[in-house]
VEXFI-554586 format. One record per atom (N, C-alpha, C): z, y, x; residue in one letter. Coordinates in pm, whole numbers, plus 50000, padded with zeros to 5 digits. Example, Ala and Ser with C-alpha at 12.3 -4.5 7.8 and 13.67 -1.06 7.14 Angstrom:
BEGIN
507804943151319a/507804955051230a/507804967051320a/507084977551285s/507144989451367s/507875000351290s/
END
This chain:
BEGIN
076326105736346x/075566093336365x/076486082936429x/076646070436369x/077346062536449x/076926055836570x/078046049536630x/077616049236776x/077196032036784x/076086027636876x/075966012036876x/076626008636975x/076506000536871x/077895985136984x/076915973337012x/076955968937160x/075935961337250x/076955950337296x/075955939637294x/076965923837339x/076115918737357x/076595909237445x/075275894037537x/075885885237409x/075465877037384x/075845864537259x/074765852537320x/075085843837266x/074415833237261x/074165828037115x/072405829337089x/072365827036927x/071415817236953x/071435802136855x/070315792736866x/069965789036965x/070875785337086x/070885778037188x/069625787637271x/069735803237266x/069055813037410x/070105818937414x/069405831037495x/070545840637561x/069955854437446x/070835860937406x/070215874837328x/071155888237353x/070755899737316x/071885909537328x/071745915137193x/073235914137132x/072955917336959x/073175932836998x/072335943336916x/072715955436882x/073885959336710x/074475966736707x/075235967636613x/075335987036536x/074725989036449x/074866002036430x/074706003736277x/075416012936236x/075306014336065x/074426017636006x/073496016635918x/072616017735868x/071416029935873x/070676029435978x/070026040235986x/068466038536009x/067916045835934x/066376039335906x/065556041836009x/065926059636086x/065186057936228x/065136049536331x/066766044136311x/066866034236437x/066106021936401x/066006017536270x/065476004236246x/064476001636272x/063366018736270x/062156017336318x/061516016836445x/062386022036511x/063046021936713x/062756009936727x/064116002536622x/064335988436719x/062995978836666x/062155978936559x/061295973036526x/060205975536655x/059855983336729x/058795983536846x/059485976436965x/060465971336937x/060865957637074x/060075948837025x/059455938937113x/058265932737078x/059215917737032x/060675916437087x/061195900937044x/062355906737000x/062265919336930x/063325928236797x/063395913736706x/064485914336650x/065325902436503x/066235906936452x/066395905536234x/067215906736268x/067875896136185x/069615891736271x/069875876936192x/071185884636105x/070995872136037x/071745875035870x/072915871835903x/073505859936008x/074375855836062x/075145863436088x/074485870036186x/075105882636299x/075355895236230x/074505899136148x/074755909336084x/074375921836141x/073505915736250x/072815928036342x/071685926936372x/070955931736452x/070135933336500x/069875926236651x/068985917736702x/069265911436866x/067755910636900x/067565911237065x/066745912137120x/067135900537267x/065785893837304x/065825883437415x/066325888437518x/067325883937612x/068075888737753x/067025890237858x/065345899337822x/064875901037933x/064925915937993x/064325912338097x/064215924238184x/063265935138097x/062105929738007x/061075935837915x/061525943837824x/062395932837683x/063065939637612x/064185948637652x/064845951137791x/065705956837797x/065315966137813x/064505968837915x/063525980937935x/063085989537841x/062465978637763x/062005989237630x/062955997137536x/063795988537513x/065655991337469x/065596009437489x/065866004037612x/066736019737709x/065776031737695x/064126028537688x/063316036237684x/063576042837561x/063586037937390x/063836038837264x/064876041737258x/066196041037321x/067466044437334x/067846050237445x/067656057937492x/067906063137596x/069586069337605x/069856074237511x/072036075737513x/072546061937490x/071906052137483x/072536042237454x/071846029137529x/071986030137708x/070906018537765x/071776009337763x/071175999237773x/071975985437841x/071595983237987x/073175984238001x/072735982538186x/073435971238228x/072215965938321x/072585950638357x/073355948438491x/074305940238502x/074985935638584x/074385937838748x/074995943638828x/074685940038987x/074675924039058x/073455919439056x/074235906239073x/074945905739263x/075525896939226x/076705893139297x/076315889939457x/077125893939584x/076215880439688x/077165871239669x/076095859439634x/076655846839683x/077825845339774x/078925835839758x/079825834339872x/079125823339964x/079585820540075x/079115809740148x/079205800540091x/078045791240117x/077375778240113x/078365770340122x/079625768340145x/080265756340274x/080745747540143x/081205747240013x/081035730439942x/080275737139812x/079345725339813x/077995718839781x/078705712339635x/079835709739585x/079955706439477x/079765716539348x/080025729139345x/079355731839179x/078115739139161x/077345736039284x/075495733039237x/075605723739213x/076505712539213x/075765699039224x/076175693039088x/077435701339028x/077985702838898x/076955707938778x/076495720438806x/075115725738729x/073875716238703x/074045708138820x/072795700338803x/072895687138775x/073955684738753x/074575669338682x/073685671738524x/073435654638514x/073125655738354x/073885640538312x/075195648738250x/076525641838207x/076045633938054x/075925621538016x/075795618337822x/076885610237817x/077695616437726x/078905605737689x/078375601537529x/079105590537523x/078615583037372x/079835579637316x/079815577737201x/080795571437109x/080145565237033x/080525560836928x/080085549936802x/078885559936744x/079375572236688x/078985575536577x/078385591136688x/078605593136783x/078065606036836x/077625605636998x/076435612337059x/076135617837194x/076405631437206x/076705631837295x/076985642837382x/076525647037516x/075285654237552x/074365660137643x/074755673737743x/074745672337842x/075425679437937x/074295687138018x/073625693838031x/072255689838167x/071995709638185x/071065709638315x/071215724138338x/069845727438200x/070195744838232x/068985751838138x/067725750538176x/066975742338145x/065425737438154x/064635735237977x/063495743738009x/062855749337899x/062035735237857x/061095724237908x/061275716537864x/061925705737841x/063055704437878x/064025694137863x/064815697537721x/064775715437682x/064985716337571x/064605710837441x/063135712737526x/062555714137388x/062235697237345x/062765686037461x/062405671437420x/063925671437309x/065105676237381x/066155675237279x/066135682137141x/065235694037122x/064775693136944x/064545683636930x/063415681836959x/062925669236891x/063515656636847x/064885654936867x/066105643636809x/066515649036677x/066695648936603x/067315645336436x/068395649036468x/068695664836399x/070235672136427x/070585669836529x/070165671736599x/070505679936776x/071025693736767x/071875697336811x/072195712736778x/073155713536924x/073045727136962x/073425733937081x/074825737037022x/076245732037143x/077385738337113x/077905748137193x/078125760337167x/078115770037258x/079845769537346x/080485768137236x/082125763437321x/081945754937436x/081155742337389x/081775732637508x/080505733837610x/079615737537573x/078205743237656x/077825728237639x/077365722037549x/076605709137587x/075675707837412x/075185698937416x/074435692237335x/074565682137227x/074585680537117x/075105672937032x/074555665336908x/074225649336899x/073435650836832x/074575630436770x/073285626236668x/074585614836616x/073815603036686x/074525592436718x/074465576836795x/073515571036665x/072225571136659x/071825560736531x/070785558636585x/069945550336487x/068095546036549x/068645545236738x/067105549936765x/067165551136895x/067395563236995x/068305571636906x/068635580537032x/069035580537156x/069915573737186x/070425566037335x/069335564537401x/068505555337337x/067365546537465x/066205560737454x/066165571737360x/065025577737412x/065855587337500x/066695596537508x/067595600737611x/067815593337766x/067495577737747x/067945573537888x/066405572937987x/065225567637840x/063715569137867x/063585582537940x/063655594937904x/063155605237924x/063505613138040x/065185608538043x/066005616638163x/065945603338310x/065545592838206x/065695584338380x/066635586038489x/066725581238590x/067165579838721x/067975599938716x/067715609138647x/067905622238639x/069665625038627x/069665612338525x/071165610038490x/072035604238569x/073195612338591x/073845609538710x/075345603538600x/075515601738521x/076735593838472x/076795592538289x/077185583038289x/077095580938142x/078125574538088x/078775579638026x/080275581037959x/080435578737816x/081195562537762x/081785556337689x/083035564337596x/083235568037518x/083835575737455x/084625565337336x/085865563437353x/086265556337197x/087295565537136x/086755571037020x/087245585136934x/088165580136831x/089495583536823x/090745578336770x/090095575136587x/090465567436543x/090185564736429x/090765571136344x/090015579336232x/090215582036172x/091325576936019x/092635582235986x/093505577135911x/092855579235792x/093285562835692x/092215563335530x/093145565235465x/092715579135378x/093065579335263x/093425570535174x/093835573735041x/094265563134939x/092805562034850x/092755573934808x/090905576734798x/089975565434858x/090035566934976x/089365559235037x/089255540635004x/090815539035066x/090925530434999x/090765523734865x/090965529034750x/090195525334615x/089375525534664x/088275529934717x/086815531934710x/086285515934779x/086995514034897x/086525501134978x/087185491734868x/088385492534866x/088675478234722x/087685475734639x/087365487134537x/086635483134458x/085485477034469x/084345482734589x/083395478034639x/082925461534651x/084385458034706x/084745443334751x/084585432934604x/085075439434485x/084745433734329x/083875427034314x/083505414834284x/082715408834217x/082375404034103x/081155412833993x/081075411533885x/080415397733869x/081145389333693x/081265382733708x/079735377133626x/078905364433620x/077245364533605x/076915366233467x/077965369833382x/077385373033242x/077425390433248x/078005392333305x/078185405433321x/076595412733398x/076995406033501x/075225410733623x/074185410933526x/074265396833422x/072905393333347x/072905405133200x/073895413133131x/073615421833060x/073535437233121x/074025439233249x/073165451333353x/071995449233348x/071325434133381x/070145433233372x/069365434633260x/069845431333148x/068895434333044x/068935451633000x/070575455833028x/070305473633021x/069355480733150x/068775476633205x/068165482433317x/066545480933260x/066365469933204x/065025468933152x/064895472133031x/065965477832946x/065865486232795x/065625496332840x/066125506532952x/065935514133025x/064475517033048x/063585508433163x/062355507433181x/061745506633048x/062065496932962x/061035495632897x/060975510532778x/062035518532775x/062205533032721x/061605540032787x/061195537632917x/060345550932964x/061215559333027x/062725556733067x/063405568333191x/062815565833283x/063175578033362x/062615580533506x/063315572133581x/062715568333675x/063225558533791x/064775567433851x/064325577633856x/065735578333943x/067245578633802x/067545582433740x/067475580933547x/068515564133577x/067475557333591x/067825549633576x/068395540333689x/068135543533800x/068635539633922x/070265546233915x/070615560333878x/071925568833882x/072605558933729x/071925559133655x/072825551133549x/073315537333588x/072595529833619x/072795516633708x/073835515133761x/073805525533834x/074885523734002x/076085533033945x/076305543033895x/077515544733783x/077995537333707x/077215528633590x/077785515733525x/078185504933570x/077855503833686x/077955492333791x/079915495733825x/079965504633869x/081065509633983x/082375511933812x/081585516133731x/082905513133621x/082735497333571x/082325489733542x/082465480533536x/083405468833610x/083425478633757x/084165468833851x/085395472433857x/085915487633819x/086875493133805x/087575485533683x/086855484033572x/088185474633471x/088225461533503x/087485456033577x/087725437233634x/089015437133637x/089755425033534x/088725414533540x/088615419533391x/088865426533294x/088285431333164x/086605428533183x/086345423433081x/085195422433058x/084135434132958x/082645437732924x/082565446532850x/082695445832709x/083045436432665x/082905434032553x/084595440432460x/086025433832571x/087155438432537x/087495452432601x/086605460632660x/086565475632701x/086975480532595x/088235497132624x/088725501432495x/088175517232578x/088525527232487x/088425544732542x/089485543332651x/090765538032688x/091775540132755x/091145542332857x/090305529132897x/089905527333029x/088925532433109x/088315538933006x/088015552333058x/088395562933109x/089135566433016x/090035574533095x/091205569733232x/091425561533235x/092085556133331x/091145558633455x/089875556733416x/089025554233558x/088435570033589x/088375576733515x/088635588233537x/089645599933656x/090885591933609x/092145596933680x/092225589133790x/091655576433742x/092825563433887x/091565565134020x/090265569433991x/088925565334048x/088175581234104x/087785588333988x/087175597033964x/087485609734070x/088915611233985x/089585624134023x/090125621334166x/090645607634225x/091415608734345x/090505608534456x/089115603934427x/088155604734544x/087125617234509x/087665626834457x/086885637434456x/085445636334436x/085175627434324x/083885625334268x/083575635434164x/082655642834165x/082445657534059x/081655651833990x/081705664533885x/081145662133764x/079615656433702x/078765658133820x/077905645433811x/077925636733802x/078735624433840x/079355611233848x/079805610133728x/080655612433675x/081545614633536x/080325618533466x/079415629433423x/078315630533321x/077615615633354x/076825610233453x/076125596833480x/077185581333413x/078215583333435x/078845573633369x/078685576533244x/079355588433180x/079465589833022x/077915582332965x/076805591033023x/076015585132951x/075265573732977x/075855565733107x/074765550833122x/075625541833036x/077385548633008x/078145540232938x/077685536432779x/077595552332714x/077365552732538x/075835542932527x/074905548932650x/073765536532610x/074165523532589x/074475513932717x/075225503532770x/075795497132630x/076865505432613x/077775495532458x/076985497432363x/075875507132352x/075525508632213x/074075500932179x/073345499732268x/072235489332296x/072585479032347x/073115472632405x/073275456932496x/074885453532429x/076105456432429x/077255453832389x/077415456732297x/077885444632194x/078045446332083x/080045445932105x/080655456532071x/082205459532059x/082505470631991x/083655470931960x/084255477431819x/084625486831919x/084695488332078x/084725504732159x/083495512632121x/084005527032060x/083105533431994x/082755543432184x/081775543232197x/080975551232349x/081045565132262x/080855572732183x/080685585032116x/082185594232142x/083255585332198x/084595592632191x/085155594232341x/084025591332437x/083555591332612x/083615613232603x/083885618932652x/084385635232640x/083545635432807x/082615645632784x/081975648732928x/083015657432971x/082635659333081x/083735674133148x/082995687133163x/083865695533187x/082715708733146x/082405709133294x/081205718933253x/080195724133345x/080805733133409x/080395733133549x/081095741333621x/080605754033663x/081255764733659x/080435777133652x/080645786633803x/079575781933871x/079605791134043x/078825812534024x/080135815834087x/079995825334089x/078525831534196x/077745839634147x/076675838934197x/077025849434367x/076135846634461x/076635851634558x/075255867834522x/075905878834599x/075025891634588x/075185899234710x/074435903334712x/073695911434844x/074435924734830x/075465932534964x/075555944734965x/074295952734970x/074955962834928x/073545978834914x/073295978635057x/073755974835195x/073215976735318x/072085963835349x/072795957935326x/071865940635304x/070695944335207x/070635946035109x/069495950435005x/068625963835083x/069115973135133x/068345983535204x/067565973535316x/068505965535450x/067825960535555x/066675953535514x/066995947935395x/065715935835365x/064365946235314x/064815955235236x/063645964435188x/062995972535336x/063745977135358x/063275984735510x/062625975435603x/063095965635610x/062725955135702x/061685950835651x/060705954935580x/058975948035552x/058295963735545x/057245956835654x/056195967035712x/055105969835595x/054965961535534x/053795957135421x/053755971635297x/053345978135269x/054085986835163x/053655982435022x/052665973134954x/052895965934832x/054175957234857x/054625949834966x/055495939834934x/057075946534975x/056865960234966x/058505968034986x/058335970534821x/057435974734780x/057675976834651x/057545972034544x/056875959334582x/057415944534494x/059315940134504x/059775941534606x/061095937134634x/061875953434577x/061125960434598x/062205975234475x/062075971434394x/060935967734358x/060865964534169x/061635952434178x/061445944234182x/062635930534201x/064475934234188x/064235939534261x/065845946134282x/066595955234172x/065295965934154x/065805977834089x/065585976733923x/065405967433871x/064355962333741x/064815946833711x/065705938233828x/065975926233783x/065055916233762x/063945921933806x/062295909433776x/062825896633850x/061615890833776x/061515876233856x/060275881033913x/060355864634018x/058725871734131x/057485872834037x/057505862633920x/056475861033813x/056315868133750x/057245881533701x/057635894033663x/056345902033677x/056655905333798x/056255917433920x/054825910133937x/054435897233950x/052745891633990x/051725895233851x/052785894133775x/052075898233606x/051615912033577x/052315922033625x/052395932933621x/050735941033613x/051025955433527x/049375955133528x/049595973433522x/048245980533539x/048635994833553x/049025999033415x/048865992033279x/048945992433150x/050675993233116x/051155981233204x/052595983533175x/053545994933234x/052986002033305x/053516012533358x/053226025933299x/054506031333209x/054626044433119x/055316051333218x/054846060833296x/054786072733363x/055406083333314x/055306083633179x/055646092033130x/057426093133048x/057596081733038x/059176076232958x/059756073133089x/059266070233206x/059906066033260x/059896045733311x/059236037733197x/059666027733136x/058406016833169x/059126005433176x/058255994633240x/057745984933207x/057135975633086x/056465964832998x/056695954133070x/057555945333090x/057535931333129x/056735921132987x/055705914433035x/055345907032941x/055355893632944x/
END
């Protein structure tokens, strides 16, 4: 039997103690009667809350394997008063684009900092982190009041621009010229009046738009295939724009010349790029066991065998009837 491996961690901004042991179904059922038992996918283990409760119960269920907690310490003398007074500082430094929250462990003071828009706990620097926009500042200064003992100006070295980049702000700066704006406008309402979907036609828009400004001062009418491809390589490829962008151009383009521009550039000789093919991610046989083991339910362990072991979809397995099940072959009727 392998042996568990025990650690204090810090997961999701608490305190936890992950357990670690190889796959064993008695233990899973052990550790399932801790009443704040988890287990994270992250970790790859098993963790329980840093109390005195769950630990207890731990050691009771594990008894060759307790967790034993620290002797705490005596205090040294009192005589400087500075790092209580450090613990209890509540430090916010700011920058342009980010805050940064410093303050001791208080359960509702936590829980006002969820409540900010990507707030997330950093466990390295032990502080709080969330972005400078709307009104985060003023509800942070509202809430902590007079609590806050310093507040710190941050100017964060600027970031060096790419060449990427640069095309990207040049082009922006382009101004198409009003015969041009006025046949966007009439392809935007051939558009509507065809019946694409708003967003359809909002992504074609703002793709035809951004090549358009790319051949300025060419106009659409003297547009050739070159320049397509040019904007491809000079635009496309150097700012790491994928293959969505490039499919949305190809086709707001072939509409574009072939309804509104009348030119001898044939849009039919525009080459999409291929589709890109992501390797699918899959679950080890220990990962596939934890998740099956890990549901108490016994129809819904054996909805997820059949899922697994049979390749169903969930619509599969909800269809399913005592008719499709041959007992006798072995063999299973998906209908």
């Amino acid at each position: 039997m392998s042996t568990i491996k025990i650690e204090k961690i810090q997961h999701k901004g608490s305190e936890k103690i992950r357990i670690e042991f190889g796959y064993d179904k008695e233990r899973i059922e052990r550790v399932k009667q801790i009443p704040g038992a988890q287990w994270s996918q992250s970790q790859k283990a098993w963790h329980i809350p840093d109390t005195n409760e769950d630990v207890e119960k731990f050691n009771q269920l594990f008894p060759d394997s307790p967790i034993v907690q620290p002797t705490p310490e005596i205090p040294p003398k009192a005589e400087p008063q500075e790092p209580q007074k450090a613990r209890n500082e509540i430090v916010v430094e700011v920058s342009a684009k980010n805050i940064w929250l410093k303050m001791p462990k208080n359960t509702a003071d936590i829980a006002f900092v969820k409540t900010i828009k990507f707030s997330r706990w950093n466990p390295k620097s032990y502080r709080w982190e969330m972005q400078n926009y709307a009104d985060n500042l003023d509800r942070i200064k509202q809430y902590f009041g007079k609590r806050i003992t310093q507040i710190v100006t941050i100017d964060e070295p600027k970031r060096k621009t790419n060449l990427a980049e640069t095309t990207k702000i040049s082009l922006y700066d382009k101004e198409l010229p009003p015969t041009t704006k006025n046949q966007i406008r009439q392809f935007e309402q051939w558009m509507i009046h065809k019946r694409y979907s708003e967003s359809t036609v909002k992504n074609y828009i703002s793709a035809l738009t951004t090549f358009l400004r790319f051949v300025l001062p060419k106009i659409p009418e003297s547009i050739t295939d070159e320049d397509f491809v040019r904007f491809v390589n000079e635009y496309l490829i150097p700012n790491n724009l994928g293959n969505t962008t490039q499919n949305q151009t190809v086709s707001g383009a072939k509409l574009f010349f072939k309804q509104i521009v009348k030119t001898q550039f044939d849009p039919e000789v525009l080459e999409r790029p291929q589709r890109e093919h992501l390797l699918p991610k899959v679950l080890s046989k220990q990962e596939v066991a934890v998740i099956i083991t890990g549901t108490a339910n016994l129809k819904h362990r054996t909805m997820l065998s059949l899922i697994y072991t049979c390749g169903l979809r969930r619509s599969d397995v909800l269809g399913l009837k005592i008719e499709h099940v041959d007992s006798k072959r072995g063999l299973l009727s998906v209908m």
